[in-house]
N, C-alpha and C positions, 0 to 999 in steps of 0.2 A: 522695685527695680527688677526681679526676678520676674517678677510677672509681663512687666518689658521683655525682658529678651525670651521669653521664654514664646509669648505673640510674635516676635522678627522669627526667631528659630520656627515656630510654626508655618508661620507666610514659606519661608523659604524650603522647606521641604514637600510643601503641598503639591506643588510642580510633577516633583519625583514621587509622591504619594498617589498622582494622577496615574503619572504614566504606568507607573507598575499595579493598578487597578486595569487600564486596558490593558499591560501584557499579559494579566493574570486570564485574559478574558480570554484575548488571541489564540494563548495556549489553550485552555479548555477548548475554544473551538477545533483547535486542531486536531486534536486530541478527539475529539467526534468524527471531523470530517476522515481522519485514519483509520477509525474504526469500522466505520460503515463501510470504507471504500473495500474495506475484508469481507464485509458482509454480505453471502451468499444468496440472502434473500432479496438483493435488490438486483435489474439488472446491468449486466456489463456495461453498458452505456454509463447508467447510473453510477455504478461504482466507479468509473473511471473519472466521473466530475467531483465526485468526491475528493480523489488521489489526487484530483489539478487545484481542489479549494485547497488539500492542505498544503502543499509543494507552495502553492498563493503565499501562503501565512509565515509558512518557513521561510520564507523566504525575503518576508517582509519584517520578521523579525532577526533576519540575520543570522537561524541558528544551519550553519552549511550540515554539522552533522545529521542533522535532522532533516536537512533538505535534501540530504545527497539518501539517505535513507528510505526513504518517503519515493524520490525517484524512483530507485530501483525495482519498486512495487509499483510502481506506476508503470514502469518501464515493461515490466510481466504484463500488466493490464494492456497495453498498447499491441504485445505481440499476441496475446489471446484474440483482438478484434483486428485484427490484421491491418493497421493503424501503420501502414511501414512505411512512411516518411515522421512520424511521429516519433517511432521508433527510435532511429536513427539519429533523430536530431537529440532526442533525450540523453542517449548513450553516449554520442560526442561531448553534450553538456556535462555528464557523469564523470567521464575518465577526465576531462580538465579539472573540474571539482576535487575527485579522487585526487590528483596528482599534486595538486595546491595543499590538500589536506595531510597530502603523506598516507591515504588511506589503500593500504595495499591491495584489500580484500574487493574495493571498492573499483581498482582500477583493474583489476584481476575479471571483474561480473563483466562491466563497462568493454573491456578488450574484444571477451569472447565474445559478446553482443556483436560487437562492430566484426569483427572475423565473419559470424554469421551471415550479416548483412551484404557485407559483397562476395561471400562464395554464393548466397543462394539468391540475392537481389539482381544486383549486379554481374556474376558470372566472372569477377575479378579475381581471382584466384592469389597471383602477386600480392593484393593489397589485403586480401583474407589472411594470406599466408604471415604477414606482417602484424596482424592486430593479436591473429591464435599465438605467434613466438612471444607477444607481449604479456599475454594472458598466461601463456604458459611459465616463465617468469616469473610471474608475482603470485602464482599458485605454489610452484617451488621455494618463493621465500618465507610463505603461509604457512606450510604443508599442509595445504588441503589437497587429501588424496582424490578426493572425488574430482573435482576443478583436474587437476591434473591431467586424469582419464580421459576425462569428456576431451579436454583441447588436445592430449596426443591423440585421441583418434579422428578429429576432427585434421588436424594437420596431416597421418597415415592418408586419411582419402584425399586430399589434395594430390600430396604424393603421388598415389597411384592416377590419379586422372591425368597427370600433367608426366605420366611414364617415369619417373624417379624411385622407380621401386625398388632399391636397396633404400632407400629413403624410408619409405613407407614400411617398410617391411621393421628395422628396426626401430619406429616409433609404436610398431602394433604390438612386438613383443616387449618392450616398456611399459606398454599398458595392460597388457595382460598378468605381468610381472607384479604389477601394483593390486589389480582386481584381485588377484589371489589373497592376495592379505587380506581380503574382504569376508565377511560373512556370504553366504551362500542365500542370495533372494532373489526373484524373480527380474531384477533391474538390473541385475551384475551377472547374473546368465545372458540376457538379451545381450548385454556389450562384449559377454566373452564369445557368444556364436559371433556377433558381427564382424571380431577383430578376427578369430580365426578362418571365416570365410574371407576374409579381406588377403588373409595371408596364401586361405588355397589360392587366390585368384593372382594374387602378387607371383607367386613362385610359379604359375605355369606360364604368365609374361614374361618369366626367368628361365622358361625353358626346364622348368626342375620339376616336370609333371610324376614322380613318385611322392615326392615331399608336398608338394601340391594334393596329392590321394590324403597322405597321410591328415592334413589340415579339414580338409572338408570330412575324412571320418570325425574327428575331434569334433568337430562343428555340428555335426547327426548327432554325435551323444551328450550334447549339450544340448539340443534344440529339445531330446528325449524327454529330459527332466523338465525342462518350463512347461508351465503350466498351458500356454497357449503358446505350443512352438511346433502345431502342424506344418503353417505357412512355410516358417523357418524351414522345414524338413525336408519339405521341396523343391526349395530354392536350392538347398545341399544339395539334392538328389540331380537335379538340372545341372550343379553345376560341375556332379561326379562324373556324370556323362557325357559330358564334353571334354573334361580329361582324357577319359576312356577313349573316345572319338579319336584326341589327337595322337594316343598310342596305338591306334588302328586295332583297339581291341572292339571291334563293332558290334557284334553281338552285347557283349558286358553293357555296350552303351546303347544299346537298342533294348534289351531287357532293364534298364533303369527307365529310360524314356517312357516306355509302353507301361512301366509300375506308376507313374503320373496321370496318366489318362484317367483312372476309376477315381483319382483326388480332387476332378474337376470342380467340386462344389466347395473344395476349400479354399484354393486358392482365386479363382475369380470373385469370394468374397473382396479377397485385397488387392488384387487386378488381374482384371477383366482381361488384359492382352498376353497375360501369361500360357495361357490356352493355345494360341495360335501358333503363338513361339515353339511351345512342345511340338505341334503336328508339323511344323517346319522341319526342324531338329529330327524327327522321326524319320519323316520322306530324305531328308539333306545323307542322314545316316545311309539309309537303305540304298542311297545311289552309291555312297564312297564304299559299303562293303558287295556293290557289284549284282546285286539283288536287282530281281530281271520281271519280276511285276509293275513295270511301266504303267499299265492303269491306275492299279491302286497307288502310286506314288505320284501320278501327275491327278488324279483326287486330293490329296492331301495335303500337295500346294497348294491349290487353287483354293480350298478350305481354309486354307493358313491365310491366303491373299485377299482372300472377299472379307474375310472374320474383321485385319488388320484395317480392310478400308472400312468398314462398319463400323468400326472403334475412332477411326480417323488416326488412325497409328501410326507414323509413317517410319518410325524406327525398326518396328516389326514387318512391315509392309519392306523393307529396305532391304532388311536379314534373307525374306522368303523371294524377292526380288534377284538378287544376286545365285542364291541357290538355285531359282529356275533356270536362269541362265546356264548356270553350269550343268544343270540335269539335260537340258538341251544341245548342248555341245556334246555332253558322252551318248545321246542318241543322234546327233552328226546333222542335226536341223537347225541353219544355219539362219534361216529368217528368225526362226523365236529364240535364239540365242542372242542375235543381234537386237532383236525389241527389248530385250529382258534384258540385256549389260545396257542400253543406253538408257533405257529407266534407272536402273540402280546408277548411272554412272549422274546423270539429271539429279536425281533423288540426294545423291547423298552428296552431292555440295550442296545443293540447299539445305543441308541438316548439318552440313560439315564431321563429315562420318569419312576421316582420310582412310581408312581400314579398309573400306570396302571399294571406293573410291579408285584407290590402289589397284585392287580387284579387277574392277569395272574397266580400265585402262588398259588392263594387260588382255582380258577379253576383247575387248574392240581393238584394241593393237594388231591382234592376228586375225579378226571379222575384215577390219577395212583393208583395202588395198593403196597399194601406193602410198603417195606424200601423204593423205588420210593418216592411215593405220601409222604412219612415221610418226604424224604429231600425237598421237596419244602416246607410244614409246615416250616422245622427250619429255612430254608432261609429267608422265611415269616417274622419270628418273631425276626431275628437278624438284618433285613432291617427295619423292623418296630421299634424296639429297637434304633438303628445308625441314622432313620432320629430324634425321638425323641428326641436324645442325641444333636442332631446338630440344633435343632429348640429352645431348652434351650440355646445353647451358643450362637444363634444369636444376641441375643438382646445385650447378653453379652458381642458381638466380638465390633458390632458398637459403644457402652457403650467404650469399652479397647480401639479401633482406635484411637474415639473422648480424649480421656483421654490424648494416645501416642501426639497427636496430639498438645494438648494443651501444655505435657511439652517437646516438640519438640520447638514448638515456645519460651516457655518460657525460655528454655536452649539457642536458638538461640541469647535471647535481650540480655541476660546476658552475652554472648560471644561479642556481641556486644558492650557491655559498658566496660567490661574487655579490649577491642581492643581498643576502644578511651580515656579511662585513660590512655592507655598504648603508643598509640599514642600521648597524649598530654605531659605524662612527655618524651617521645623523645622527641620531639617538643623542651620542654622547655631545658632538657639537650643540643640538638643542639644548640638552642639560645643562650646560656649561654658559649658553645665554643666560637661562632663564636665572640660575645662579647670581651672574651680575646683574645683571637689570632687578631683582632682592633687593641685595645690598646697597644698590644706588636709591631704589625705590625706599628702602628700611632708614635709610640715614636722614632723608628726606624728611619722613614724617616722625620720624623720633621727635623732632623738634616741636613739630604741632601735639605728642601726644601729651604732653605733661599739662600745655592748655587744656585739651579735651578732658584730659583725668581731673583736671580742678573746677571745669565746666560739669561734668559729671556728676560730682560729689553734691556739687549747688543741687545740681536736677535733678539728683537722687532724694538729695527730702524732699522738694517740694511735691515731686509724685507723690511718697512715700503719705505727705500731709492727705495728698486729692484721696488719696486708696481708702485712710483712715474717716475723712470724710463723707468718699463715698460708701464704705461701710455702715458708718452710721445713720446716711439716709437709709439706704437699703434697712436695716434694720430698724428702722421706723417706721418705716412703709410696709413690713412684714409685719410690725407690731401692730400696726393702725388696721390691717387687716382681717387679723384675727380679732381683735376687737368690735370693728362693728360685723363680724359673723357671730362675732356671742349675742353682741347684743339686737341684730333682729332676729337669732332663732329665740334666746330666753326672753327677751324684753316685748319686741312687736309683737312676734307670734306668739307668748303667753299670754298678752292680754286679749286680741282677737280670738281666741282659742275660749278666751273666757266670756268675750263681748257673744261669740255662737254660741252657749251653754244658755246665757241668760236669754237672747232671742227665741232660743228654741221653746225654753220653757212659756214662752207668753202664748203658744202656740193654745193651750186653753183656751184661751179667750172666746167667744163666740163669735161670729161673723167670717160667713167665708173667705169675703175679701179679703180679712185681716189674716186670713191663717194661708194663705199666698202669698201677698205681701210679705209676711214675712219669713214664708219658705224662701222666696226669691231672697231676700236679703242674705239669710244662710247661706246659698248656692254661689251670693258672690264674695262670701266671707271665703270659706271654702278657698274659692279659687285664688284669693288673698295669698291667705294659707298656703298653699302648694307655690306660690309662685315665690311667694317667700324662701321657702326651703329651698328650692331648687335654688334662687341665688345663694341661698347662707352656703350650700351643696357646691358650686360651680367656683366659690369663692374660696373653699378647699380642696379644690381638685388642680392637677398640675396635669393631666397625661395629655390631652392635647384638645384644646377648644375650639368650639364650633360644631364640633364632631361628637356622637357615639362611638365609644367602642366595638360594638357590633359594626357598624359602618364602615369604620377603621381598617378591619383586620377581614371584613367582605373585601374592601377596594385591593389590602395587599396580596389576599387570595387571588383574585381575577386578574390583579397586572400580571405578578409572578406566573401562574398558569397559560395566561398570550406568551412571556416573555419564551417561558421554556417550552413551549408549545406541546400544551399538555391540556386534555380534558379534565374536568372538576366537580363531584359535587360537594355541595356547604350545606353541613346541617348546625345552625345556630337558636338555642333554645332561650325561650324568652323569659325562660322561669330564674334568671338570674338578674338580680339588683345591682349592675356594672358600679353604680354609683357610690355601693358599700364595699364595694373591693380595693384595698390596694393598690394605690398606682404601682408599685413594688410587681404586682401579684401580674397586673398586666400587661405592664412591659416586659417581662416575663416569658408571658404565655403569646406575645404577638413574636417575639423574637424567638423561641422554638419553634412556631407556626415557618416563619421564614427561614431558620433552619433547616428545617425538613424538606422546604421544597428545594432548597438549593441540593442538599445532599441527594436528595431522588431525582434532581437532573444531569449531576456529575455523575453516579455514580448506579442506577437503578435502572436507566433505560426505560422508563414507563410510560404507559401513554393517559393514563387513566389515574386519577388521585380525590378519595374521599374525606374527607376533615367534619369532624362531628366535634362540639362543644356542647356535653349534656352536664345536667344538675342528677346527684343520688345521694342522697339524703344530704347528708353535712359536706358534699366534695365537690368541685369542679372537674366534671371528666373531660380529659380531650382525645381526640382519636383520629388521627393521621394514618390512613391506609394505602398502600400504594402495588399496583397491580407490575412493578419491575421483576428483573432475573434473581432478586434478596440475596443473604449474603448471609455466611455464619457467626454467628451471635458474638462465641466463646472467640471467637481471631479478632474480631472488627471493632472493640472496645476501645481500643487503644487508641484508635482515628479521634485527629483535635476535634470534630464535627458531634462527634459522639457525647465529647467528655465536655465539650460548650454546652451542650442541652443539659446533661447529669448536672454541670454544676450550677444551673440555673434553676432547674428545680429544687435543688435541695437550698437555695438561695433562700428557696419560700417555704419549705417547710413542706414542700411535697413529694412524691414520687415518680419514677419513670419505669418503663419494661418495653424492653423489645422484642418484637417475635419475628421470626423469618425464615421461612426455608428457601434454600436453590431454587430457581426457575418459581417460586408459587410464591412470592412481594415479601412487604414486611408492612409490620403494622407497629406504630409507637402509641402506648399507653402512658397518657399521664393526669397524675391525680394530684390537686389543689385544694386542698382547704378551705371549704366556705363557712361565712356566717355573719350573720345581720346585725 
């Protein structure tokens, strides 16, 4: 009866004994396809398919932590190959993920992604401005300091672009605030110049051009120390000098400009248009502090202008654009003034450059005559009006985002708790069915079980008779077996053994014929003989018929080897009598053989694998080498892979030794017991 249920109990887990053989599978493969897709030796392309089979498998096995995980490395991969609808779409997929998960840190990466994407994709600023306040958010509920940083200065330059520089201003000293806390490296210098030039730049938009001085020094002696912070030094120096400019300290600012020129090889490493800009700057200088070399300063536009269209620059082309014009008006030439404001004023609505634009308007206002010069006034002052309008709701939009923002989430939790109240009284409604539908189903068959249980009891001997039955044939059939192997090796083959003893000797006799004859006879005795053994042999052997074990354990060398996609060689010697071994000894030794390759494809990374089965004197040696990253000996004992192999050799009476260094494989010794 046991043995009954114990076949149904089999049957019915075999299902779930399936499936969690493929999920065991699934995972290792993911588990590669992860690995690799980190792996620098392949390329980018390549690594990215890798990141998409595992994300595949995550996915397919339903683990989200694993898949939102797997993502975000993928997500890194997509923006290296500048994949930027891929991107985007991932990151959107990410923070829903994230957000189902309650994974904060998740929806925190996921935000500033999609932030990125429309300040630097898109040029949406608003809806940037909405993912970084999200981001920023779930970095402060982490506290991750770093997260932090990155999105207040990411959010600081919105600010400043979109003119809300009280805005900007106190999110750069929040992050500066936090970088201090920081260790002192090369990554938190670059961000602390970035934010205090942000800040010289904010406070002279402020009209606060000392404190603006003060900022861009801090930012020189920061750029000092980094290791690669000429560029950086620069760009301070550039942008000292234009402070200098607007305090009408013009010399100060004409001796910074003119200290840029012998830099040239530095900075057009990292652009090229930075060059032109200086000799703009230069000449623009020289005209406001009244300097009366008119040659050399209408040279050094025109240098600035030809450089810009060479570059196809039209932002720098824009700056030297507007400055001709004006260098043209204070020499009172009123045609190249007029060429030169309607370029710039053409130019910079196509680039949407209101700044200069502005400029350009107030020049032709007093170029043109009449209703002309009237309508660029009104434009003047309805652009002047419209940026005004839009510099008041800035603060205002960010202020509204943040607000949207907060009862977005807030509506979010509350949808949430609404969902698992709602979920939980299912729950308990469900419970509460399946409870009664029990007890009506329970009372039902109560009735039929006390039939079954006395149906049972019948059916339980009569198996019980079959088992005992079947035991005894069985056991007759093993008796009957051994039996006639005694008796054709001692019975047959003794006497044949003795009928070619006596042939042999008649081999005297004279006559050739005769002593052929009856070598032939011998020769078929002989093969009698062997063919004999061999059944009495096969008639004792269990390990698996049809087959050599040499054969055997070639065929599971060579699947396993395609399967894990790995080269091979077998060295199998022939000096070994399979047939006086052990079935014990070699199920054994085929099952550590399939150990090892399984453990050298999870865990070895190898491409290459040699198996040697020699004979030395009384021993079966085997020798499994494998060309992987190997592993330390003294840690890795304790792996179940390890201590399956130990305990099977010592099953037999033999030995095991491992050897392995880092990066140079491992090789498994072991030693068996032979003898005939």
């Amino acid at each position: 009866m046991l043995k009954k249920y114990f076949i149904l109990l089999a049957l019915a887990l075999f299902p779930l004994l399936i499936n969690s053989q493929i999920s065991k599978e699934l995972i290792d493969s993911l588990d590669y396809f992860r690995n690799s897709s980190k792996n620098q030796n392949y390329t980018l392309n390549e690594q990215i398919a890798f990141a998409e089979k595992a994300s595949s498998i995550a996915s397919r096995l339903k683990l989200d932590s694993l898949l939102l995980k797997n993502n975000r490395e993928l997500s890194l991969l997509y923006y290296s190959a500048e994949m930027n609808e891929k991107y985007e779409s991932i990151n959107r997929f990410n923070l829903e993920l994230s957000t189902r998960l309650s994974d904060t840190s998740g929806i925190a990466a996921a935000s500033f992604n999609l932030g990125g994407v429309f300040e630097f994709n898109y040029l949406k600023t608003d809806s940037a401005y909405f993912y970084y306040s999200k981001a920023l958010k779930a970095y402060d509920f982490i506290d991750d300091t770093y997260g932090r940083i990155n999105t207040l200065m990411a959010i600081a330059d919105i600010q400043d672009t979109e003119k809300d520089y009280i805005g900007s201003e106190e999110n750069a000293v929040l992050a500066i605030e936090l970088i201090n806390l920081l260790p002192v490296n090369e990554q938190n210098l670059e961000n602390l110049w970035s934010l205090n030039n942000l800040l010289g730049v904010t406070s002279q938009n402020l009209r606060r051009n000392e404190k603006s001085l003060e900022y861009h020094e801090k930012a020189y002696k920061i750029a000092s120390k980094m290791k690669n912070g000429d560029y950086n030094k620069t760009i301070t120096i550039n942008n000292q000098a234009g402070v200098y400019r607007k305090l009408k300290n013009y010399e100060k600012a004409l001796e910074l400009y003119n200290s840029l020129i012998p830099l040239r090889n530095i900075y057009e490493g990292y652009d090229p248009t930075f060059y032109p800009l200086i000799i703009d700057n230069i000449a623009y200088t020289k005209v406001a502090a009244g300097h009366s070399d008119n040659d050399v300063i209408s040279k050094m536009f025109y240098e600035a202008y030809n450089l810009s269209e060479k570059l196809d620059d039209d932002v720098t082309k824009l700056a030297v654009t507007i400055d001709l014009s004006k260098f043209y008006k204070k020499l009172e030439l009123k045609d190249s003034t007029l060429k030169y404001a309607e370029k710039a004023y053409n130019l910079s609505k196509r680039i949407s450059s209101n700044d200069i634009l502005l400029e350009s308007m107030v020049l032709l206002s007093g170029l043109k005559e009449g209703e002309e010069g009237k309508a660029y006034l009104i434009e003047h002052i309805k652009l002047t009006d419209s940026l005004l309008q839009v510099e008041r709701n800035v603060s205002n939009k960010f202020a509204r985002i943040e607000l949207e923002t907060d009862q977005i989430e807030a509506k979010n939790e509350q949808i949430s708790k609404e969902n698992f109240y709602l979920l939980l009284l299912s729950a308990g409604l469900l419970l509460t069915g399946i409870l009664v539908y029990v007890l009506i189903s329970q009372r039902a068959k109560n009735k039929e079980l006390k039939y079954i249980q006395d149906q049972q009891e019948v059916n339980e001997q009569i198996y019980n008779l079959m088992l005992n039955q079947q035991d005894k044939v069985e056991e007759a059939r093993s008796q009957e077996k051994i039996r006639v192997s005694k008796e054709l090796h001692d019975g047959v083959l003794g006497r044949l053994f003795g009928a070619r003893l006596s042939l042999d000797s008649l081999n005297f006799s004279e006559g050739k014929e005769a002593m052929m004859n009856r070598a032939n006879y011998i020769g078929q005795l002989k093969t009698i003989e062997d063919d004999i053994r061999k059944i009495s042999h096969e008639m004792n052997t269990d390990f698996v018929a049809g087959s050599g074990f040499k054969e055997i354990v070639s065929e599971l060398v060579d699947n396993q080897a395609r399967a894990y996609g790995y080269t091979y060689d077998f060295d199998f010697t022939d000096d070994i009598s399979w047939d006086f071994v052990p079935n014990k000894s070699k199920i054994n030794i085929y099952r550590i053989i399939q150990e090892s390759m399984q453990n050298i494809y999870k865990h070895a990374e190898a491409q290459h694998v040699k198996i040697k089965v020699l004979r030395e004197n009384d021993d079966i040696i085997l020798y499994i080498v494998d060309n992987g990253k190997g592993f330390d000996t003294t840690k890795a004992k304790k792996g179940i892979g390890l201590k399956n192999m130990t305990s099977r050799v010592s099953d037999i009476n033999g030995k095991i030794q491992f050897f392995s260094e880092l990066s140079r494989g491992t090789t498994v010794e072991v030693k068996i017991p032979y003898s005939v």
